[in-house]
ROSE-4610 file (N, C-alpha, C; in Angstrom, 1 decimal, always signed):
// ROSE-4610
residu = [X/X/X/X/X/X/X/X/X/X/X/X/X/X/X/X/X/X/X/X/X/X/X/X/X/X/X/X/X/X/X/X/X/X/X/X/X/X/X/X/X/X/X/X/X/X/X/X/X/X/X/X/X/X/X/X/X/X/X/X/X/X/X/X/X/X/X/X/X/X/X/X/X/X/X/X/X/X/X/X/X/X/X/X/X/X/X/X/X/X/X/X/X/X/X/X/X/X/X/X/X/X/X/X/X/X/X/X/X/X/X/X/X/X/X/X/X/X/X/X/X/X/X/X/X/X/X/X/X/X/X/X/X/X/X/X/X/X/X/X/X/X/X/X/X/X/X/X/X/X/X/X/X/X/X/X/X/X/X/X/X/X/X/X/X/X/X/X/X/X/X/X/X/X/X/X/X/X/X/X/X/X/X/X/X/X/X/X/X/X/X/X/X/X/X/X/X/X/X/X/X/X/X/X/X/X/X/X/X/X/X/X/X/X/X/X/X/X/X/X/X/X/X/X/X/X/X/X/X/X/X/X/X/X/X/X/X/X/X/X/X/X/X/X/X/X/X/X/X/X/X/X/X/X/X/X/X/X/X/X/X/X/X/X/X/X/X/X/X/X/X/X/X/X/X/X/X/X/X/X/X/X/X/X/X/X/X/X/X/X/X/X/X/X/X/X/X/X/X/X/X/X/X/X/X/X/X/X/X/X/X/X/X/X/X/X/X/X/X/X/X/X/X/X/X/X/X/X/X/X/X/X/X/X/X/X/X/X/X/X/X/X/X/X/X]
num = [1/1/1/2/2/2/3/3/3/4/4/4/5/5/5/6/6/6/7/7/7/8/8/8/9/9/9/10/10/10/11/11/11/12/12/12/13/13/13/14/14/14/15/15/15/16/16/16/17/17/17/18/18/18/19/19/19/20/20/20/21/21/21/22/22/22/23/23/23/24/24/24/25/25/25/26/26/26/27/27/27/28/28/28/29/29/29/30/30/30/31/31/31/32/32/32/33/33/33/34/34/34/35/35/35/36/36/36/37/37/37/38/38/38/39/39/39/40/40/40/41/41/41/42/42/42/43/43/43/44/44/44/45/45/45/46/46/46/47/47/47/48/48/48/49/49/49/50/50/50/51/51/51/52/52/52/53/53/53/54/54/54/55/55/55/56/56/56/57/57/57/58/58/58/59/59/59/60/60/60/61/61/61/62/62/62/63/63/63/64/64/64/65/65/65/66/66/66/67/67/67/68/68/68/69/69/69/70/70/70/71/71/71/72/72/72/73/73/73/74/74/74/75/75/75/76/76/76/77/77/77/78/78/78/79/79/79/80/80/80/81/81/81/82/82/82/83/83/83/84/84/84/85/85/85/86/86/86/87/87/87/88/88/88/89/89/89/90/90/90/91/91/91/92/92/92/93/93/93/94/94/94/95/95/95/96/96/96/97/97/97/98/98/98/99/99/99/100/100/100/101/101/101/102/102/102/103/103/103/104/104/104/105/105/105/106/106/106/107/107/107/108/108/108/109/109/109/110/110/110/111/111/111/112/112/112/113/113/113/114/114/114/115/115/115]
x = [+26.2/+25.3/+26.0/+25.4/+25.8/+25.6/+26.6/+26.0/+24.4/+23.9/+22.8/+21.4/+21.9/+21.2/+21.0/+22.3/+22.3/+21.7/+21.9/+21.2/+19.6/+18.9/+17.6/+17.3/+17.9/+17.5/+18.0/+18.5/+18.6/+17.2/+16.9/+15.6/+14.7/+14.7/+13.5/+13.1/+14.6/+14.7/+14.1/+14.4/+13.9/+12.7/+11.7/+10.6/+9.8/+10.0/+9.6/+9.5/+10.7/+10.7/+9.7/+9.8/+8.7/+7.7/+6.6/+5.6/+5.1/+6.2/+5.5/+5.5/+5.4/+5.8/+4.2/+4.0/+2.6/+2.2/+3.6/+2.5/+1.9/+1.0/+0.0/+0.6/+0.9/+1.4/+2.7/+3.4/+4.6/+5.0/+3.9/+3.2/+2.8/+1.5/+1.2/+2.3/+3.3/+4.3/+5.2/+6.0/+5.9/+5.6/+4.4/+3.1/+3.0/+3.4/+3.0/+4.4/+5.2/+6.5/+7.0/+6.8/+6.9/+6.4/+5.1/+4.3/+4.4/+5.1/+5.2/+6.8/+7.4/+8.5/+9.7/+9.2/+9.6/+9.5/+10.7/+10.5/+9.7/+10.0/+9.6/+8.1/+7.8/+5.7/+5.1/+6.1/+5.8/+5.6/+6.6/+7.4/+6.4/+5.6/+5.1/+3.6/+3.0/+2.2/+1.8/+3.2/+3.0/+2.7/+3.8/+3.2/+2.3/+1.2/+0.1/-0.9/-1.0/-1.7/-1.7/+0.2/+0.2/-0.8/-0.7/-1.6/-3.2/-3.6/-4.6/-5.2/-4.5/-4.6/-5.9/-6.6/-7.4/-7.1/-6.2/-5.2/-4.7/-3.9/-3.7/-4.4/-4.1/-4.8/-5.9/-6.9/-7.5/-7.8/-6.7/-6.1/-5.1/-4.2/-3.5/-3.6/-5.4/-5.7/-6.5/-7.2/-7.5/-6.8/-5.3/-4.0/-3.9/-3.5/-3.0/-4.0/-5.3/-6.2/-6.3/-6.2/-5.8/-4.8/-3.8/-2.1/-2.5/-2.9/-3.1/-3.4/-4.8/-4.9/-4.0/-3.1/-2.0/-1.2/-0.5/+0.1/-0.1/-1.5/-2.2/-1.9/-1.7/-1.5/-0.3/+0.8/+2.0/+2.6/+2.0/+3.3/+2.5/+0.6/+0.3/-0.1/-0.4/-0.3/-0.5/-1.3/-1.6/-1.4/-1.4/-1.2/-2.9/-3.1/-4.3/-5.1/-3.9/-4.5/-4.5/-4.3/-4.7/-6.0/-6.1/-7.5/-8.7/-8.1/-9.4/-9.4/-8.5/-8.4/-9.4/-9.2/-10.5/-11.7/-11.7/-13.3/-13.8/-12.7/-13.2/-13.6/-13.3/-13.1/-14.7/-15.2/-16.2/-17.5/-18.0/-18.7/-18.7/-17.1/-17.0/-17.5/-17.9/-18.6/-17.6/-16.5/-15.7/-14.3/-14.4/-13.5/-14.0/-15.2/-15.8/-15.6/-15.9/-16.4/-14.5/-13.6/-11.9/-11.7/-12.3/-11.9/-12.7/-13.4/-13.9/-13.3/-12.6/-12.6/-11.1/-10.3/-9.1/-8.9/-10.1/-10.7/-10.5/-11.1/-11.6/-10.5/-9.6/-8.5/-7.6/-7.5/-7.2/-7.4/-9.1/-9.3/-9.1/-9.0/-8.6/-6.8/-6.2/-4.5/-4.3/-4.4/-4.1/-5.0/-5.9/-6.8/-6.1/-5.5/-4.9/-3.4/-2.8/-1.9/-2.4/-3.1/-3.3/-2.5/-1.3/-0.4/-0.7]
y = [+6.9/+6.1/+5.3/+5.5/+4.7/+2.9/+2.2/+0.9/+0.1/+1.7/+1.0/+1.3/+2.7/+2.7/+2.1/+1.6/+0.7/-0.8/-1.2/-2.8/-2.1/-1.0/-0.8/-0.7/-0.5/-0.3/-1.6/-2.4/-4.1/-4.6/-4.2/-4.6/-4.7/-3.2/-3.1/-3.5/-3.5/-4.4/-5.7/-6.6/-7.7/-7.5/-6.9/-6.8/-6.5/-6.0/-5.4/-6.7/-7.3/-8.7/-9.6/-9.8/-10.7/-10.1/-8.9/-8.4/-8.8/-9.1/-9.4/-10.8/-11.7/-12.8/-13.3/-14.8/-15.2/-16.1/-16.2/-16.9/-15.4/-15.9/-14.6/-14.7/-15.8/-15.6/-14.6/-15.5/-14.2/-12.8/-12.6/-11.4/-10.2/-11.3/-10.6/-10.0/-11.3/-11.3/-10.4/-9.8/-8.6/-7.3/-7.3/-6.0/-6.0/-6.5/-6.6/-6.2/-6.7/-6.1/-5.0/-4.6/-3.0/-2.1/-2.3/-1.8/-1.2/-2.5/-2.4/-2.2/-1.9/-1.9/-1.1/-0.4/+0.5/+1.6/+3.0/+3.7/+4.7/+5.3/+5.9/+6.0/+6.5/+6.5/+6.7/+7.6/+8.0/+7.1/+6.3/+5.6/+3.8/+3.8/+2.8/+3.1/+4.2/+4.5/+4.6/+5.2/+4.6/+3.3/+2.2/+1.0/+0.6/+1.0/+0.5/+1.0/+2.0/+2.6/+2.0/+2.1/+1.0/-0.5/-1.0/-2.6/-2.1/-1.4/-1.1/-1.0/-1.7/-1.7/-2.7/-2.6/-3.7/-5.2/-4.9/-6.2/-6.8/-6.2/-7.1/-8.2/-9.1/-10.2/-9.2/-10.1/-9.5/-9.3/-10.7/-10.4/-9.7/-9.4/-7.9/-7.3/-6.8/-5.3/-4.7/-6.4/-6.1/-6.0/-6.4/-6.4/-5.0/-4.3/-3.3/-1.9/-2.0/-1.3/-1.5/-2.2/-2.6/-2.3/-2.2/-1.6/-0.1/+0.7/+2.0/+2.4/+1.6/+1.7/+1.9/+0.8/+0.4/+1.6/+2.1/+3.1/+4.7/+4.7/+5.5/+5.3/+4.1/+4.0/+3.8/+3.5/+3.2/+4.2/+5.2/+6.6/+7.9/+8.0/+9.2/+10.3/+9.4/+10.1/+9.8/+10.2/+9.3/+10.6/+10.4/+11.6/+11.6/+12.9/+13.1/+12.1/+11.4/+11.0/+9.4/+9.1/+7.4/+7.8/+9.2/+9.2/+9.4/+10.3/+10.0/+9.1/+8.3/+6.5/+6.0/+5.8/+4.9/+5.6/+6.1/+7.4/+6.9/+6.6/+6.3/+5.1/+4.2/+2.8/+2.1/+3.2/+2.8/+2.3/+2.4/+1.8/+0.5/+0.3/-1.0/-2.3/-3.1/-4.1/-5.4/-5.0/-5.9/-5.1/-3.9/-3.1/-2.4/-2.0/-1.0/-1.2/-2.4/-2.3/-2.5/-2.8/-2.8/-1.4/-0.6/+0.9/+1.8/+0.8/+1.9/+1.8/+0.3/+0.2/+1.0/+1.2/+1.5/+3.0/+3.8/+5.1/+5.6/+4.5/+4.5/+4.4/+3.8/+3.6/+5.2/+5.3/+6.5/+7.8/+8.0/+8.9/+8.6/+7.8/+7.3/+7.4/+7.1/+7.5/+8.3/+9.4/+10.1/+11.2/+11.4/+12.2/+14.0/+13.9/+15.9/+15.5/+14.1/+13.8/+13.8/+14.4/+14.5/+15.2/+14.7/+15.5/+15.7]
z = [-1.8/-1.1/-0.1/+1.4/+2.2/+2.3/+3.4/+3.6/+3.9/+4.1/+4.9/+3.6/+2.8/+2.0/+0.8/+0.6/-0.5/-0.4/+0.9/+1.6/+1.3/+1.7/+1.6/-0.1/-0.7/-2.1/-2.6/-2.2/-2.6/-2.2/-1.1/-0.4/-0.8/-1.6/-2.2/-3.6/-3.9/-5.6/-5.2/-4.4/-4.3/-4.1/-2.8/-3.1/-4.0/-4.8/-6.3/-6.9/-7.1/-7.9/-7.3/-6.3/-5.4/-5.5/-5.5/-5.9/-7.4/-8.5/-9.7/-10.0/-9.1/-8.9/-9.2/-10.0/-10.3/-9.1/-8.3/-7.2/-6.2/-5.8/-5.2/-3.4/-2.9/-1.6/-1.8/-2.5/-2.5/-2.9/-3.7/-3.7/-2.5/-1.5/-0.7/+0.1/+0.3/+1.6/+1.0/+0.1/-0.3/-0.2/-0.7/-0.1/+1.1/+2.2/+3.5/+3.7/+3.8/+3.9/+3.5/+2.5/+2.1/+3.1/+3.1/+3.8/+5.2/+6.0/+7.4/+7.5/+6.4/+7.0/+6.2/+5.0/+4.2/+4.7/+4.8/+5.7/+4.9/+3.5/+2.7/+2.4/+3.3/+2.8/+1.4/+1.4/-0.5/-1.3/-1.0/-2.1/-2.3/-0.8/-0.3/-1.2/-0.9/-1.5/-2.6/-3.5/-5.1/-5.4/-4.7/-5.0/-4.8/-3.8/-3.7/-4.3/-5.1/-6.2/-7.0/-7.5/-9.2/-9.0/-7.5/-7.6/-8.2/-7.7/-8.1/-9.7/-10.2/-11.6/-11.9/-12.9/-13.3/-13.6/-13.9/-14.6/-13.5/-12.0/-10.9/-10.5/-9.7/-9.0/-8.0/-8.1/-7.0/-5.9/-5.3/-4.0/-3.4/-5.0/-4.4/-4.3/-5.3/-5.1/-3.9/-3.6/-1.8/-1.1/-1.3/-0.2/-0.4/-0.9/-1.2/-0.9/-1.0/+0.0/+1.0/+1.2/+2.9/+3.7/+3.1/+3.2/+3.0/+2.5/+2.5/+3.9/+4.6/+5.6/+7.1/+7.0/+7.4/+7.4/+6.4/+5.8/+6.7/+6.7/+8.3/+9.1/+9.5/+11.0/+11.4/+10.2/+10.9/+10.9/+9.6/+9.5/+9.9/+10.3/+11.0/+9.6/+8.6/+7.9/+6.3/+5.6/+3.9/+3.2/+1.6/+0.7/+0.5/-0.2/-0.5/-1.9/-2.8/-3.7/-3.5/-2.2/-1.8/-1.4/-0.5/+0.1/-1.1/-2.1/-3.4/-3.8/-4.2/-4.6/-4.0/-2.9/-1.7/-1.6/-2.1/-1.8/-3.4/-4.3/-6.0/-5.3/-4.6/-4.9/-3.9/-3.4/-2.5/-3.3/-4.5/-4.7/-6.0/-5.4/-6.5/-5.2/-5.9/-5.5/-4.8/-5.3/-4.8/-3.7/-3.9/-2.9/-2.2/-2.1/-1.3/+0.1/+0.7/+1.9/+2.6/+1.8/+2.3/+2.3/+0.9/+1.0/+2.1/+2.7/+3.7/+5.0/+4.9/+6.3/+6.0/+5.0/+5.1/+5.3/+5.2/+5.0/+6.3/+7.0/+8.5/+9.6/+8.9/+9.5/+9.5/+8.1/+8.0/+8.6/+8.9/+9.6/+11.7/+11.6/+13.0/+13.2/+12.6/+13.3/+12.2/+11.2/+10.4/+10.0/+10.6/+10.6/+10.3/+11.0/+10.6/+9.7/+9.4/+8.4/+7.1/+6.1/+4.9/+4.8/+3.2/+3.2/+1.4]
């Protein structure tokens, strides 16, 4: 492992840590960080599935559909089972109308990236 890849996997260890963090800012600022700036789509994507838990806060689980979106637009491209996630998530009463817009986003800069 090189210098640069081992600084990114420090990186992400800390982010990780700051994601299970009970303050909810430091959380987000985390998830947003990964997000925008983790080069690994994959790897970005798992974590935002695991938020999706019932047991998360539920401003991370809005953050984190939200960031899926994102996820589309920054890398051109989503896996197929974020896009069934958000298609599950459309008629929950409290994530629907984030999973759509993140849907939306999706089909707007990732549209032929379903991978």
């Amino acid at each position: 492992m090189d210098r640069e890849e081992l600084e990114l996997e420090r990186w992400r260890a800390a982010l990780m840590s700051e994601l299970g963090s009970p303050e909810v800012g430091v959380s987000t600022r985390a998830l947003l960080a990964m997000t925008f700036d983790d080069p690994d789509r994959e790897r970005v994507e798992a974590v935002l599935l695991d938020c999706l838990s019932p047991d998360t806060d539920p401003q991370i689980r809005t953050l984190a559909v939200t960031c899926m979106g994102h996820v589309g637009r920054i890398h051109r491209a989503v896996s197929t089972d974020v896009v069934r996630r958000l298609e599950e998530l459309l008629d929950d009463p409290a994530l629907g109308g984030v999973a759509e817009d993140a849907l939306g986003d999706i089909a707007d800069f990732a549209g032929e990236g379903l991978k």
